[in-house]
C-alpha positions as CSV (number, residue, x, y, z in Angstrom):
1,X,50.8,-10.2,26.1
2,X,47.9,-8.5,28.2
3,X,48.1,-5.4,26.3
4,X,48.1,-7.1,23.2
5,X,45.1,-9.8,23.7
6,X,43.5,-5.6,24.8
7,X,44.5,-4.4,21.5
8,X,42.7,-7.6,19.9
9,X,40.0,-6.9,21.7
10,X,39.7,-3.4,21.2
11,X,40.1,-4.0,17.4
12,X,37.4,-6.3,17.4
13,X,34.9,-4.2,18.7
14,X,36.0,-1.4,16.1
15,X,35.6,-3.7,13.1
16,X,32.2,-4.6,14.5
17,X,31.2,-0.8,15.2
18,X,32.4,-0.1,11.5
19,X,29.6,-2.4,9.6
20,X,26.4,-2.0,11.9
21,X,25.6,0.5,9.0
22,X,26.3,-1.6,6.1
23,X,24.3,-4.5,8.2
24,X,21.5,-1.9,8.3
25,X,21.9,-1.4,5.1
26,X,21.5,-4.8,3.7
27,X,18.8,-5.2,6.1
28,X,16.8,-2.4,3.9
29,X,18.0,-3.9,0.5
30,X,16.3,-7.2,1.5
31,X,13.5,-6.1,2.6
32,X,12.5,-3.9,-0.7
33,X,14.7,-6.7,-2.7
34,X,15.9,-3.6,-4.7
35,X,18.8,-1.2,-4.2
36,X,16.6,2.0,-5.8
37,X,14.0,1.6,-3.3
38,X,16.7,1.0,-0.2
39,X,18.6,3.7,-1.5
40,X,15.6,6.2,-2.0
41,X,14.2,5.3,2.2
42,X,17.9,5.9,3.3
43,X,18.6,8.9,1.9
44,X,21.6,7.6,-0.5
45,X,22.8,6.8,-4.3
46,X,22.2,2.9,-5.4
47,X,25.7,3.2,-7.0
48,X,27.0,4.6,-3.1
49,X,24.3,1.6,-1.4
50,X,26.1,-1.0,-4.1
51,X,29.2,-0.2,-2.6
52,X,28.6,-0.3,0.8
53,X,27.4,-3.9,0.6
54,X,30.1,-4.8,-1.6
55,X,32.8,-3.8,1.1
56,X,30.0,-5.9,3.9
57,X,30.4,-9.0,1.4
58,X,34.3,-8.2,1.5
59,X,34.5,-8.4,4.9
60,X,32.7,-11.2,5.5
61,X,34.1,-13.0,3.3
62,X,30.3,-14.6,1.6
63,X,27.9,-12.7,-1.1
64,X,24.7,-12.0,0.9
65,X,23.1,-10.9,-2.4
66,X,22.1,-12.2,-5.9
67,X,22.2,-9.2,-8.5
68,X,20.3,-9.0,-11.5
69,X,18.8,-6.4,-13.9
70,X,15.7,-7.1,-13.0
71,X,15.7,-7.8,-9.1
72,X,18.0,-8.3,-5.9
73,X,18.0,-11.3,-4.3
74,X,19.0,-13.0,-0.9
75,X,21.5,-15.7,-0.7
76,X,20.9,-18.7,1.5
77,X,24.1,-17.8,4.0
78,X,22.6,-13.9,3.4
79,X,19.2,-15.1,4.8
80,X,20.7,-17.0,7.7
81,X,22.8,-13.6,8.1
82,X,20.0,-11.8,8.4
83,X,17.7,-13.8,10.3
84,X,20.3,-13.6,13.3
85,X,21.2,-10.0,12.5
86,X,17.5,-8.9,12.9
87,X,17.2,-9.3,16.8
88,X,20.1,-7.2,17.3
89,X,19.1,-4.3,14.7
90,X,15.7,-4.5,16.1
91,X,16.5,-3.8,19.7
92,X,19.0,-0.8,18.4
93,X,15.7,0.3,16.6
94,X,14.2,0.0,20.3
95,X,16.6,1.9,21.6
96,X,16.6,5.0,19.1
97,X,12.3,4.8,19.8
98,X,13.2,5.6,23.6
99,X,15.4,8.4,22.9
100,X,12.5,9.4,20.8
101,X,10.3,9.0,23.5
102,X,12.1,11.8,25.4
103,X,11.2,14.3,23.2
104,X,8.0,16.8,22.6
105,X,7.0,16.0,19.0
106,X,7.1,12.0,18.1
107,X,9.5,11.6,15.2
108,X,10.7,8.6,13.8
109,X,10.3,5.9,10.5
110,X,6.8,4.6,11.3
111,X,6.8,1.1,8.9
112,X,3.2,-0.3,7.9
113,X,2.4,-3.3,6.2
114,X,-1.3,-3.6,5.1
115,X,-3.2,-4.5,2.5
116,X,-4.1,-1.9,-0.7
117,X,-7.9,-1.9,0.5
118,X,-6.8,-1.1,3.9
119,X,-5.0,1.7,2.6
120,X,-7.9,3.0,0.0
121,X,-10.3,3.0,3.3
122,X,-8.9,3.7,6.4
123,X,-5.4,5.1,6.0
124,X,-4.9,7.0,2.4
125,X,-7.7,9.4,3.4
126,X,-6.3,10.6,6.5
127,X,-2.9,10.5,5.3
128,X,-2.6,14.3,4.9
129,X,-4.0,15.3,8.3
130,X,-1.5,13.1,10.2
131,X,1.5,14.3,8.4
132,X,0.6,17.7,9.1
133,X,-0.2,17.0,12.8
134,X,3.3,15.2,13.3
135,X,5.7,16.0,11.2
136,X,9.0,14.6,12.4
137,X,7.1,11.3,11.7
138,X,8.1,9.4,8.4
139,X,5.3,7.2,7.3
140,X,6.7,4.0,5.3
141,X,4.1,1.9,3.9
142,X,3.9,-0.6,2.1
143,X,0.9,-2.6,0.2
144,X,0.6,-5.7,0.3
145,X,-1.8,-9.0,0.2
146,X,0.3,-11.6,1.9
147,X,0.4,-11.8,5.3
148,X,4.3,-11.0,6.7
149,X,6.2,-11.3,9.6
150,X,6.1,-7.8,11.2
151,X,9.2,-8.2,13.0
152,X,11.3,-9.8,10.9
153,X,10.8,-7.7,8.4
154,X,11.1,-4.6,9.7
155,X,7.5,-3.5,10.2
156,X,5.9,-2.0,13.1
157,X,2.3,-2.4,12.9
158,X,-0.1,-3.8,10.0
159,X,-3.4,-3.5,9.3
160,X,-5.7,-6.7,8.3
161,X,-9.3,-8.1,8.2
162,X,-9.7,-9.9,11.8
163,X,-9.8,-12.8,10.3
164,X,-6.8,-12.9,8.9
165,X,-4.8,-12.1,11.7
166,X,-2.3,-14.5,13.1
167,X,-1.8,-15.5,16.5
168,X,0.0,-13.7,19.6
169,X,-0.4,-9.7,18.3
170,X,-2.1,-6.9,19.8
171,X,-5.2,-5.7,17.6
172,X,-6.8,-2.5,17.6
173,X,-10.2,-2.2,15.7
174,X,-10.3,0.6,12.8
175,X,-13.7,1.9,11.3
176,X,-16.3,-0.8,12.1
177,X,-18.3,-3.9,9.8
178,X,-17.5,-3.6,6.3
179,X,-20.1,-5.2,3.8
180,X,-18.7,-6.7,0.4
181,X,-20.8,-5.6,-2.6
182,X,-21.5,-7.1,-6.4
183,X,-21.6,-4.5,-8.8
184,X,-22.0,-3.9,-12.0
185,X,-21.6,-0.9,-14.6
186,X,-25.0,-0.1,-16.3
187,X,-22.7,-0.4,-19.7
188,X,-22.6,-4.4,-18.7
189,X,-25.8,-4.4,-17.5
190,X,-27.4,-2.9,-20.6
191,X,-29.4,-6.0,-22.8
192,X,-28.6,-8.6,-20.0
193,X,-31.0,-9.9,-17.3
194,X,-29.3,-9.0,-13.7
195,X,-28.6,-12.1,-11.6
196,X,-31.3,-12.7,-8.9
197,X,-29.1,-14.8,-6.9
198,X,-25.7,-15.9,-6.6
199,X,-26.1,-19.1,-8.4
200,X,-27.2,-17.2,-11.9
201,X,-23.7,-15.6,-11.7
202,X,-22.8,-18.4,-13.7
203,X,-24.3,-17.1,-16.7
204,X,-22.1,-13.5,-16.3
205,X,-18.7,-12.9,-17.0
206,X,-17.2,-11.9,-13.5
207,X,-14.2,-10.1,-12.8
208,X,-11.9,-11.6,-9.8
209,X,-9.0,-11.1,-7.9
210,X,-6.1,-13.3,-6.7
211,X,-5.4,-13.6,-3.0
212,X,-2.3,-15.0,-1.5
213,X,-4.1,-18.2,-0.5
214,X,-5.4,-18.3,-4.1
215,X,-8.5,-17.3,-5.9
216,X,-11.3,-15.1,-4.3
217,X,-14.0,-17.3,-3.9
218,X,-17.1,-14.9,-3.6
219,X,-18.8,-14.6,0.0
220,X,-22.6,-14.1,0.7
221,X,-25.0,-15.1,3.6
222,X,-28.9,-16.0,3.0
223,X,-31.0,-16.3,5.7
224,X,-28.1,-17.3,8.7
225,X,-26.1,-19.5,5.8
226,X,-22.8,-18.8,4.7
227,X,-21.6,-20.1,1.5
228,X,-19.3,-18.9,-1.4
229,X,-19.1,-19.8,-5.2
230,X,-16.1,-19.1,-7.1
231,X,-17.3,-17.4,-9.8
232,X,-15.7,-17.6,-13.9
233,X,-14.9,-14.6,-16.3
234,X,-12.5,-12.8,-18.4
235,X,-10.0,-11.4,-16.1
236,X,-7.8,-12.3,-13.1
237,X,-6.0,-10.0,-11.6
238,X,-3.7,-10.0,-8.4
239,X,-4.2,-6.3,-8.1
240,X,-7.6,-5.0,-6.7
241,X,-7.7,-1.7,-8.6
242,X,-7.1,-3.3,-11.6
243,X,-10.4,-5.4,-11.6
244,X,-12.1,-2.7,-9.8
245,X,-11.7,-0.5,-13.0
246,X,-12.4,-2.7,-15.5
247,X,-16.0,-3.2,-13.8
248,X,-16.5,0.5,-13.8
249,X,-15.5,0.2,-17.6
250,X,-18.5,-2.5,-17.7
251,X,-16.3,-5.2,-18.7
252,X,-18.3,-7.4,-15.9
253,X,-19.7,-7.6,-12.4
254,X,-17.3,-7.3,-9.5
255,X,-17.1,-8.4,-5.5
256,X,-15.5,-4.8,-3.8
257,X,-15.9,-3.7,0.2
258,X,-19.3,-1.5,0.0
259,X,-17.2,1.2,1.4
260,X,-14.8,1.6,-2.0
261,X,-18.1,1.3,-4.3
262,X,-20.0,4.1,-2.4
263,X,-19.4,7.1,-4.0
264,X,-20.2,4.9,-7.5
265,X,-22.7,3.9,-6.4
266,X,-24.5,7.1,-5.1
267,X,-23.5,8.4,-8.6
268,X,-25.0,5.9,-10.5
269,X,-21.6,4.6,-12.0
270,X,-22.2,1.3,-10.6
271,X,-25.5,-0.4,-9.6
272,X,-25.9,-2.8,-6.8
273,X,-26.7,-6.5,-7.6
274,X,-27.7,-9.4,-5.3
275,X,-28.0,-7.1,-2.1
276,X,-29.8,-9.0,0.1
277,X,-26.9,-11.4,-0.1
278,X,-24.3,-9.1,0.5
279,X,-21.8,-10.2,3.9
280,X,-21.0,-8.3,6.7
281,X,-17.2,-8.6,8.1
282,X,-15.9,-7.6,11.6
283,X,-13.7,-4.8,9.9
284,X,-10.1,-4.2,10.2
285,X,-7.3,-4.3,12.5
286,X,-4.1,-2.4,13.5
287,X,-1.8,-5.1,14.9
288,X,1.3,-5.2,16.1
289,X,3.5,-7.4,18.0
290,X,2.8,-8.1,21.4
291,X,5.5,-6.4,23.5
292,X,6.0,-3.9,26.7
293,X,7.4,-1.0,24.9
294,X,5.1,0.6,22.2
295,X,6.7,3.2,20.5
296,X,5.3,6.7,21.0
297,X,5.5,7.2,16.8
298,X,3.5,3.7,17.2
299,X,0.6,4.9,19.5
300,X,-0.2,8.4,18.2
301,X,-0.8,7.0,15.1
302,X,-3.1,4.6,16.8
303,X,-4.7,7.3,18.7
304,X,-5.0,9.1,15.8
305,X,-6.8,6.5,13.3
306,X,-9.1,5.7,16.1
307,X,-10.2,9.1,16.3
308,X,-10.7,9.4,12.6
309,X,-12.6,5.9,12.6
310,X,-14.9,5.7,15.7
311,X,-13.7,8.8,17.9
312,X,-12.1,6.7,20.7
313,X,-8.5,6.5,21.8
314,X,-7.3,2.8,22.1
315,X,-4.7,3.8,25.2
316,X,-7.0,5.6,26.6
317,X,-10.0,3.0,27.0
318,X,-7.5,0.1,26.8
319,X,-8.9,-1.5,23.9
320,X,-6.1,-3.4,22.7
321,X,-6.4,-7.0,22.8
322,X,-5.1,-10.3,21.8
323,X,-6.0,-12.1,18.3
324,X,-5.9,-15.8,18.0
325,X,-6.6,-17.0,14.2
326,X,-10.0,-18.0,14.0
């Protein structure tokens, strides 16, 4: 009986063994909701990444995943499975960073959630120089205006205006105050009288975005008052670049972060409007959650923006600290 109840044993912890990587796997095909995408970041065919979470399904006896042309979806008993799966593929995650750790060169998946504008400002133009400097490092990033759950899904830093951050993460400041410009193309501009203040932007067609807390209400500070207006127009658009190019087209005048408008406007491509109104923000943060053990892939990318943005290393002068939502 005792060497049977050992075989039991032993052939439970085989079985287990056996589908950590399909449990990895479906752990990827959630988080992009898409077996292409899954398949591309791990290296394998969707028709091979199909099957492997077919034969997880199998064993488990439950579908963890809704199929359709169009998209992949998580079943309720899939998310449960995956919301108590995560703790224990995270800390196998932790445990391949500390292996990494012991080695020369940092190397390693680095996943970054952020938002596009934080990627045109502070990360797309340095992209190059840090792949070159470290190149066992994958960077995955994805884009995106709703805030997420870093750990559980998969990420290991973000990057958000302060004042969006939540509560109980690390922040590191990247590249400084950011204004927020109105601008218009002279093409709009041409036979119309420029608004002197924010209220006559009533009488222009204005080109917005769409947040994930809704629409982009239009910030500007006069004389130590804040106040917005939520402006009216032709186009509505969830996607920054989008609106952004349809003001450089002079379909109307547009809110974007001084920073992205520069080169426009030193070019003469766009022209400032309603300047002495224009808001200052405390810039962006790198955030991630608040834990002992960074990973080394995690810090000299840190190191590494903060260099690029204001020359200092975060580590180094201990300038990490603790967000609260304001």
């Amino acid at each position: 009986m005792i060497g049977m109840h050992h075989e039991a044993l032993l052939h439970n912890v085989i079985v287990s063994s056996d589908l950590l990587p399909a449990i990895a796997a479906f752990a990827r095909v959630a988080h992009h909701a898409s077996f292409t995408r899954a398949s591309a970041e791990l290296g394998v065919s969707p028709s091979a990444l199909s099957q492997t979470l077919r034969m997880l399904e199998g064993r488990l006896g439950v579908r963890l995943l809704d199929r359709s042309t169009r998209r992949v979806g998580v079943t309720e008993i899939g998310q449960r499975f995956l919301l108590n799966a995560q703790p224990g593929l995270a800390a196998l995650s932790a445990a391949v960073d500390a292996v990494n750790e012991s080695r020369e060169q940092p190397s390693g998946v680095l996943r970054l959630n952020l938002s596009r504008t934080a990627a045109d400002i502070l990360v797309t133009p340095h992209l190059v120089d840090f792949l070159e400097a470290f190149p066992d490092i994958t960077v995955d990033i994805r884009c995106d205006n709703a805030l997420v759950d870093l750990v559980g899904n998969g990420f290991d830093a973000g990057i958000r205006l302060g004042e969006n951050l939540a509560q109980d993460v690390v922040a590191v400041p990247l590249g400084g105050k950011h204004r927020i410009a109105t601008v218009a193309a002279p093409r709009y501009l041409a036979g119309r009288k420029p608004p002197r203040k924010p209220e006559d932007l009533a009488a222009h067609r204005c080109l917005n975005v769409r947040l994930a807390g809704g629409i982009y209400r239009w910030e500007y500070i006069h004389k130590g008052r804040d106040f917005d207006i939520e402006p009216s127009g032709p186009l509505l658009s969830n996607d920054g670049d989008v609106v952004f190019a349809a003001v450089l087209a002079g379909a109307g005048i547009g809110c974007t972060f001084e920073a992205l408008a520069q080169d426009h406007l030193d070019a003469g491509r766009l022209i400032p409007l309603l300047k002495p109104w224009w808001p200052t923000f405390t810039g962006f943060y790198l955030y991630y959650p608040s834990r002992a053990h960074v990973p080394r892939k995690l810090r000299v990318f840190i190191d590494f923006m903060r260099g690029r943005s204001n020359g200092r290393s975060p580590f180094a002068e201990n300038a990490e600290r603790h967000m609260s939502t304001r």
